[in-house]
N, C-alpha and C positions, 0 to 999 in steps of 0.2 A: 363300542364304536357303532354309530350308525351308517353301515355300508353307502347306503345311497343317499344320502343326506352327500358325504364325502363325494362320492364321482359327481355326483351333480357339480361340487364347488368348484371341482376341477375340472369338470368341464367345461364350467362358465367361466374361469381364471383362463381357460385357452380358448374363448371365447367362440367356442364348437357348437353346432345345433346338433341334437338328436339325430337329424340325418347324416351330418356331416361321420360325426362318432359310429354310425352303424356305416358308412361308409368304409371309413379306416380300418374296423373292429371286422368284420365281415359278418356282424349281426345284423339278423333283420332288423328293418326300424320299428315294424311293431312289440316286435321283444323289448324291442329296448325303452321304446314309449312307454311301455307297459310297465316295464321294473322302475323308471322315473314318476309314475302320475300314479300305481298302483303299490307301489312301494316293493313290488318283487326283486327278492332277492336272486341276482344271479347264479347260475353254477359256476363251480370251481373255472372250469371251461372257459363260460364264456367272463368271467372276471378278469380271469387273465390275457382273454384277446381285448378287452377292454382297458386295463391296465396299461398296453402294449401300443394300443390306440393314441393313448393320455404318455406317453411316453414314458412311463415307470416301470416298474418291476413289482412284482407281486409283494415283495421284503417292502420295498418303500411304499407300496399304498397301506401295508397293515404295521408299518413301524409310526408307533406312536408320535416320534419327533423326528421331521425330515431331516434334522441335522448327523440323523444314528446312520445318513449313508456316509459318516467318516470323511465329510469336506471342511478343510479349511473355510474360512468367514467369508473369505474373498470369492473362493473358490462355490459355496451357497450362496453368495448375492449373486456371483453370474449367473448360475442355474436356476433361481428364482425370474430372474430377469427373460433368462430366454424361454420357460417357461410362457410366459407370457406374447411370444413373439407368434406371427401369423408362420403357418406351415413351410410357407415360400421363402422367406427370411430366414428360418432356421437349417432349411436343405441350405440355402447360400451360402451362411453362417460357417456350416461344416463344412463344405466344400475351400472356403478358405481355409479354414483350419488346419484342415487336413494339409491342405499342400503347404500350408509353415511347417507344419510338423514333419512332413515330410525333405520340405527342403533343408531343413537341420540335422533330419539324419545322414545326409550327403555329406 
């Protein structure tokens, strides 16, 4: 698996800059430029604040087939989908969610 080949795609699927991702991750943005343009590989560390960034989990960026996080079809085209969605839309996203799921358990 080539580490950074992958965060790159998935950074560019959630359509992130360098800044933004060192933003989120609370890595420097020259670290991070640097593992992008020089191919440095992350530490355990900061992979997983990166990971956490990109909204995964350390199992699902090194599980070979996203499908191994045990969702339903339906259930992986939603999460591919939102995936894709801007930061603002996704906090909104869950925010309704939540309060369905919530009003059902009433």
């Amino acid at each position: 698996m080539d580490i950074i080949k992958k965060l790159n795609k998935l950074r560019l699927e959630r359509n992130m800059s360098v800044y933004r991702l060192a933003e989120l991750s609370g890595i420097n943005q020259s670290t991070l430029a640097n593992t992008f343009s020089r191919g440095t590989i992350p530490s355990i560390q900061n992979l997983e604040l990166i990971c956490e960034a990109l909204g995964l989990t350390m199992a699902q960026f090194f599980a070979e087939n996203e499908r191994e996080a045990l969702l339903s079809d339906e259930e992986f085209r939603m999460y591919e989908n939102y995936k894709k969605l801007p930061e603002k839309i996704r906090q909104s996203l869950n925010e309704i969610i939540n309060s369905i799921a919530e009003n059902k358990e009433r």
